[in-house]
N, C-alpha and C positions, 0 to 999 in steps of 0.2 A: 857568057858567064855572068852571074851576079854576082859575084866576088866584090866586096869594097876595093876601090882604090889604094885608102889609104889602111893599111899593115901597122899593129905594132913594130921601130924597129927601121922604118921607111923612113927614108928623108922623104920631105915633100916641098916642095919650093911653092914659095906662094906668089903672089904679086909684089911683095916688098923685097924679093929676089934674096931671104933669108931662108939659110937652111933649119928646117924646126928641128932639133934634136930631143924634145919631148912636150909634149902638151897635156897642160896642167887644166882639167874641163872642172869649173872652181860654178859652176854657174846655180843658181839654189841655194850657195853659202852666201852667208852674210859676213860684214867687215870684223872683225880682221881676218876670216878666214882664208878669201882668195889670196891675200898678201902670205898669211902663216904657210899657204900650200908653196906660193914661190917660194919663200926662203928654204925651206926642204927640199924643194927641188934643187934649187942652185948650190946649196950645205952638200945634196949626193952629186953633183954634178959637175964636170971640168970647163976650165979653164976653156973660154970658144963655144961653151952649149949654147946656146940657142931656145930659151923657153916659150910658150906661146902663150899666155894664161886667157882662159876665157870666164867672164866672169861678167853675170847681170846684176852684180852692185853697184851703185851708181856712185859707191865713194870711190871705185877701186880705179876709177880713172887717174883720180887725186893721188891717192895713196902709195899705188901702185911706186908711178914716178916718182913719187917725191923719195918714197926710201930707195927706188935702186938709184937715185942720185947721189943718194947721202953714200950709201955702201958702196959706192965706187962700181954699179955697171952700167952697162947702157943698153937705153932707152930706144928699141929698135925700131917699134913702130905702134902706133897705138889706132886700131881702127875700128870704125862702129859699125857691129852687125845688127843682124835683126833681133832684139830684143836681150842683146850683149855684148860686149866689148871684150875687144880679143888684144890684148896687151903682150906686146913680144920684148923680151932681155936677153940680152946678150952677157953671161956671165964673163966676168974681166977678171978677174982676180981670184 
């Protein structure tokens, strides 16, 4: 079958052994936007979510982390794909 793998809806475990509970595909926007898409995400989101942001602005490496440190979440894993950076949060609070 060619059916994608990955499903809205699916957890998907990645190599950082973090559960995605939604992914935010931010890639095309520019700053502020991939950060404006997380904080919406994490505003509808509980306590334990797990966001993925991908995003080929090259501020959003910076940015990214720097405000989910200020707002108190963390910082799960931040790794560079091919032509984007895939930023994972762990919303805390």
């Amino acid at each position: 079958s060619n059916h994608p793998a990955r499903q809205e809806g699916m957890t998907v475990m990645t190599d950082t052994a973090a559960i995605i509970t939604r992914t935010v595909d931010a890639r095309g926007s520019f700053c502020p936007g991939p950060l404006m898409e997380l904080i919406r995400a994490i505003r509808e989101g509980q306590v334990g979510d797990v966001i993925a942001v991908y995003s080929s602005d090259k501020g959003s490496k910076t940015d990214i982390p720097k405000w989910v440190e200020k707002a108190g979440h963390r910082l799960v894993a931040l790794e560079a794909r091919e032509g984007y950076d895939e930023i994972i949060v762990e919303k805390q609070r």
